[in-house]
C-alpha positions in Angstrom: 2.1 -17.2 31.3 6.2 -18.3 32.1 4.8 -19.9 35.6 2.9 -22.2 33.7 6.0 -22.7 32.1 8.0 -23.0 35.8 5.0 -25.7 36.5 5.2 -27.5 33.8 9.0 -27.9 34.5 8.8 -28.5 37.9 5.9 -31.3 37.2 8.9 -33.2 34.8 11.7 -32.8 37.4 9.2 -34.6 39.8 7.8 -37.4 37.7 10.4 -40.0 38.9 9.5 -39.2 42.0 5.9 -39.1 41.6 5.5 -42.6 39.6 6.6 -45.6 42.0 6.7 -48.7 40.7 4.7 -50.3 36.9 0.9 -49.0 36.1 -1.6 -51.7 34.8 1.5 -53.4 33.3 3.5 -50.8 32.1 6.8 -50.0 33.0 7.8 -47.2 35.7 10.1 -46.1 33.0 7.8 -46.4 29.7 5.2 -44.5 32.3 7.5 -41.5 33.1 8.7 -41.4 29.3 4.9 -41.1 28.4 4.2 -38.7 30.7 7.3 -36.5 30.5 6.3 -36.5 26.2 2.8 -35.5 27.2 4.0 -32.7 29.7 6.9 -31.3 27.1 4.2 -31.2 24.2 1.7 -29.7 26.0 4.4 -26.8 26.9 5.5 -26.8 23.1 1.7 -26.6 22.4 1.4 -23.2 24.8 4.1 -21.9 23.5 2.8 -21.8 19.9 -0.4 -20.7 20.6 1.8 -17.7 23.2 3.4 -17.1 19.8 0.8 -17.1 17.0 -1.2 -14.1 19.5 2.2 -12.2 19.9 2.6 -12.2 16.4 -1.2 -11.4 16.0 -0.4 -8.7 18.1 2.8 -7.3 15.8 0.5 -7.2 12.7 -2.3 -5.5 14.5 -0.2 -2.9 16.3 1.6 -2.3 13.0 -1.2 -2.5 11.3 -2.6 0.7 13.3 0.3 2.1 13.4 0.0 2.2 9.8 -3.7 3.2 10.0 -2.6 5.8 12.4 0.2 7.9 9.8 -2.3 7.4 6.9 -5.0 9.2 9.2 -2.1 11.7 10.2 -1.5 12.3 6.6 -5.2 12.9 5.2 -5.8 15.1 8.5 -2.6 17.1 7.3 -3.9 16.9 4.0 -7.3 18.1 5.1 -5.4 21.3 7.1 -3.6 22.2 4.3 -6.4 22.2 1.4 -8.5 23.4 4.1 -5.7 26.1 4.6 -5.4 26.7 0.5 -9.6 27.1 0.7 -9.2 29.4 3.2 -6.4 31.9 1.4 -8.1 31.7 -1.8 -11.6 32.7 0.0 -9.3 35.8 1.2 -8.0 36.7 -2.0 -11.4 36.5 -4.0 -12.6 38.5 -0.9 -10.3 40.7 -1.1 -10.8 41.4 -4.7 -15.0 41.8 -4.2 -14.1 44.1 -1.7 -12.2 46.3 -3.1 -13.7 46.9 -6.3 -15.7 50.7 -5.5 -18.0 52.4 -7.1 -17.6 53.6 -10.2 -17.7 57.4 -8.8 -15.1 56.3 -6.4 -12.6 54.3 -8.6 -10.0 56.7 -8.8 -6.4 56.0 -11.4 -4.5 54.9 -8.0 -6.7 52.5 -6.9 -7.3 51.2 -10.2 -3.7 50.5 -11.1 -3.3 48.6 -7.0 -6.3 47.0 -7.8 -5.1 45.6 -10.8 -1.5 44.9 -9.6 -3.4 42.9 -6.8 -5.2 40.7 -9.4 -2.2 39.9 -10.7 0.0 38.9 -7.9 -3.0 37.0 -6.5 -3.3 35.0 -9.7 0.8 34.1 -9.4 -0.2 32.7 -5.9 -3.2 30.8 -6.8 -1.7 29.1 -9.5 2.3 29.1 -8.9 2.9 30.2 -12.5 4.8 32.6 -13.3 4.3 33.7 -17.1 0.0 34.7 -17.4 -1.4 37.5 -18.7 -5.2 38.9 -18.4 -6.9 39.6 -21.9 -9.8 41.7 -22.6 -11.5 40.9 -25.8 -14.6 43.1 -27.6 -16.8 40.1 -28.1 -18.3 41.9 -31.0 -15.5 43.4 -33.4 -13.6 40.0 -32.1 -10.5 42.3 -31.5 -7.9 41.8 -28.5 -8.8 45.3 -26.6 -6.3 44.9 -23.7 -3.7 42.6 -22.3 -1.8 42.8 -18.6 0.9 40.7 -19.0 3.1 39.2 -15.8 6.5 40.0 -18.0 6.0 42.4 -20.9 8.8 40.6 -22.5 6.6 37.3 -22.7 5.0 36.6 -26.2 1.9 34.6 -25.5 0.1 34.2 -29.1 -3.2 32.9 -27.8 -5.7 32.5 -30.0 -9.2 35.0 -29.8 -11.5 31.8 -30.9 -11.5 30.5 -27.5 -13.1 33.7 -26.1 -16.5 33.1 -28.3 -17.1 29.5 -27.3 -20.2 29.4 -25.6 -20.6 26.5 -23.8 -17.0 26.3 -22.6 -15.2 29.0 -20.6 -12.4 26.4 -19.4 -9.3 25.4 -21.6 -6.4 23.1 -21.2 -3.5 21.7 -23.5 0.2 20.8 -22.7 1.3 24.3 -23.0 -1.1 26.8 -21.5 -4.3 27.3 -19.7 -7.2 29.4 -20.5 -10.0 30.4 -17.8 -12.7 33.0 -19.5 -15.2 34.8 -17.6 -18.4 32.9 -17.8 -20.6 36.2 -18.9 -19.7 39.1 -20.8 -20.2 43.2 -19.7 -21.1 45.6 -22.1 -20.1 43.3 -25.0 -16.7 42.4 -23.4 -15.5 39.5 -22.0 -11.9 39.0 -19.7 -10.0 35.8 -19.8 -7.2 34.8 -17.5 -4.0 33.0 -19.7 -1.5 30.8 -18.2 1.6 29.5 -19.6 2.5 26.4 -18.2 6.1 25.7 -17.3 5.8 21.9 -18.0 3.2 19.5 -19.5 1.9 18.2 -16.1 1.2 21.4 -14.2 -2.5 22.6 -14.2 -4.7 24.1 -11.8 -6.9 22.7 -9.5 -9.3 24.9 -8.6 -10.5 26.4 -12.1 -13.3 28.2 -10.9 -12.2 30.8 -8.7 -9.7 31.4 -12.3 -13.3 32.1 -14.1 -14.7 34.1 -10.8 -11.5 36.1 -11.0 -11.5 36.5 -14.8 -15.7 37.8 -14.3 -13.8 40.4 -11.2 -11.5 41.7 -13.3 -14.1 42.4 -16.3 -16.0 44.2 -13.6 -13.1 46.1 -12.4 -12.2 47.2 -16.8 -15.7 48.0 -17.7 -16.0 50.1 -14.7 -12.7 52.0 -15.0 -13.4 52.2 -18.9 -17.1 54.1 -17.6 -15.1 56.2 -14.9 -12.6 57.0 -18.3 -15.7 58.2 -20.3 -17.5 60.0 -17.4 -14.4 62.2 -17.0 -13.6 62.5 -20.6 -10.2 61.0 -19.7 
């Protein structure tokens, strides 16, 4: 582009020399003027259009380059729910897995099974006051309760336990996930205590999948229990 420019400039310089004498009337210098106008506007003319496609080029190149960190960010964002998928997969895995049969369920592995449960629930949802509530769905009496810190008072209500269409619950202050069917006339629920109004839980079924493990894991201990008249 800039030898056009050198042309163009050279061409000027020139003109005197390349217009002798008047044209069809008109002055050698009015003819040189004209033509030194034409020249220099024609040059200012290129150099706009030179300058509205570099500036084209800005916008576009930041344009992806924005395009570029928004798909760097949702590909990150991908990994890392991806990632969370992935580690919750391996904990409800870990839990289906490990639950033996009844005739195999011995006090030790009961209690790491348990403990388990309840550090895996800390990591899925990042709170740190919950407890797990066992409820006997027909005397409508709390029969249980594992509690993250024994020193927590949660005061949850038992009518959410016999809601049947609902197993999910929500307000500023807690969180309540309840196993969607009951064993042997029980049913397990996991509680959360929130630590402000806008935390919550994203993935609230694997809470009720857990809560439906866990009632698995009671019901079978509490048959172990009665089998060995412990």
């Amino acid at each position: 582009m800039y030898w056009i420019y050198l042309l163009l400039f050279i061409l000027i310089v020139f003109i005197p020399d390349i217009i002798q004498g008047s044209i069809f009337n008109y002055r050698e210098e009015s003819i040189e003027e004209l033509l030194i106008l034409i020249i220099g506007g024609l040059g200012f003319f290129m150099y706009l259009i030179k300058e509205k496609q570099t500036t084209q080029q800005r916008q576009e190149k930041i344009h992806f380059q924005r395009e570029a960190n928004r798909m760097s960010k949702d590909l990150t964002s991908s990994y890392s729910y991806i990632g969370e998928i992935n580690r919750k997969l391996e904990i409800f895995k870990n839990i289906s897995v490990g639950l033996p049969e009844w005739s195999k369920l011995t006090l030790a592995k009961e209690l790491e099974l348990f403990a388990y449960i309840m550090s895996s629930i800390k990591v899925l949802t990042k709170m740190n006051e919950y407890e797990v509530i066992f409820v006997d769905t027909q005397s409508q009496e709390i029969i249980k309760e594992i509690k993250s810190n024994k020193k927590v008072s949660f005061g949850l209500e038992k009518k959410y336990f016999f809601k049947k269409n609902k197993k999910f619950f929500e307000t500023d202050e807690w969180i309540l996930a309840v196993s969607p069917n009951e064993m042997e006339h029980m049913s397990a629920g996991i509680f959360l205590k929130k630590k402000n109004f806008s935390q919550t839980v994203e993935d609230y079924e694997i809470l009720k999948a857990i809560a439906s493990q866990v009632l698995f894991l009671y019901v079978f201990s509490e048959r172990r229990r009665q089998r060995r008249g412990i």
